[in-house]
Legacy VTK file of the C-alpha trace (Angstrom):
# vtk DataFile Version 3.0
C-alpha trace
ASCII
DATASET POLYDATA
POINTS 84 float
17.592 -26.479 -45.271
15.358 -24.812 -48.088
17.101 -22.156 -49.922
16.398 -18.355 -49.312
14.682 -17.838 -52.538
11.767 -20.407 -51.207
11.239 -18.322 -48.324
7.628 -16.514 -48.380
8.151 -12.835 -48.378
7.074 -12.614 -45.135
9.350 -14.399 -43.710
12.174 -13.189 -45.355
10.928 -9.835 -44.115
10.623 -11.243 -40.497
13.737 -12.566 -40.735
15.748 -9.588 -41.828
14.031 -7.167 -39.020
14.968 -9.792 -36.591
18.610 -10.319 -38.040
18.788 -5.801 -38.432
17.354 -5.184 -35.014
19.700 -8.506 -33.546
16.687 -10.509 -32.004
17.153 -13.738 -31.037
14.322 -16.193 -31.427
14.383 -16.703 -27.652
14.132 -13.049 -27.396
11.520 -12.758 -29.471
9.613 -15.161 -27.784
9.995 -13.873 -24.428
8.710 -10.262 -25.914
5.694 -11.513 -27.220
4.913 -14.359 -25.366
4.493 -16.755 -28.265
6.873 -20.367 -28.095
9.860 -20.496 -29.369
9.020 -23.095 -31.989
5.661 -20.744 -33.262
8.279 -18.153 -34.087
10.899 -20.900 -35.832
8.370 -21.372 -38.069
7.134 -18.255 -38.846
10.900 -17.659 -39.775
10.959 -20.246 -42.015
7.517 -20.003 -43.337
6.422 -23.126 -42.536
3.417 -21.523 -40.699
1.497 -18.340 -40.922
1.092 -16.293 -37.922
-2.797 -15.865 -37.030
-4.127 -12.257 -36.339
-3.307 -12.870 -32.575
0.075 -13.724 -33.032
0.164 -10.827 -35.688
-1.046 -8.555 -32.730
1.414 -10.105 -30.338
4.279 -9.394 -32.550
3.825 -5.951 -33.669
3.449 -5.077 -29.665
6.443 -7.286 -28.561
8.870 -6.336 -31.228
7.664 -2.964 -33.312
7.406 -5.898 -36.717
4.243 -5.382 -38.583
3.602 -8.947 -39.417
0.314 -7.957 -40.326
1.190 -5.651 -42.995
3.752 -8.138 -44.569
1.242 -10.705 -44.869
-0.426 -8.487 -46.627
2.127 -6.620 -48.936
3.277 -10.483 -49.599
-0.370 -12.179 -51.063
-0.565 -9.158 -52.914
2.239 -9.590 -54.586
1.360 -13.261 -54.753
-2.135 -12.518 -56.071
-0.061 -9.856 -58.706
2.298 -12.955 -59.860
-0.541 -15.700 -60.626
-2.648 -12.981 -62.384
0.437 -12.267 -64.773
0.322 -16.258 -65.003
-2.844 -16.910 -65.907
LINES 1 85
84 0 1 2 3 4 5 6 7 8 9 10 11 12 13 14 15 16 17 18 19 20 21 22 23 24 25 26 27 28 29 30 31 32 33 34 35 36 37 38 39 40 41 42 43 44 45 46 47 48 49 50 51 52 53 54 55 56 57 58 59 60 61 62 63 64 65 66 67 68 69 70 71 72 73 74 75 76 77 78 79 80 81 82 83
């Protein structure tokens, strides 16, 4: 299992709405109507939600997955700038 810190923002964030708001990743899945193993991985960040699962998420669940793409390549973008 990969360590928290190794996590991409955006799935930490997912994670901790789901864990605040007690979703279960079946329940999740049966709100949006996206498989249970899509939203696995978007909890561990091993894959990025498209825009329609984006979509799908913010109407099944009230998370702005969108948005914390977003907030987390800026960030991203912020860190390799300070880098290079």
């Amino acid at each position: 299992m990969r360590n928290k810190k190794q996590f991409p923002k955006w799935a930490r964030d997912f994670r901790l709405f789901c864990a605040e708001h007690d979703l279960t990743v079946a329940e999740i899945s049966e709100y949006t109507g996206i498989s249970m193993t899509a939203i696995g991985c978007y909890r561990t960040g091993k894959k990025r939600p498209g825009l329609k699962s984006c979509k799908k998420i913010k109407d099944g669940i009230g998370f702005d997955m969108y948005h914390s793409l977003y907030l987390s390549y800026q960030e991203e973008e912020s860190e390799c700038l300070k880098q290079g």
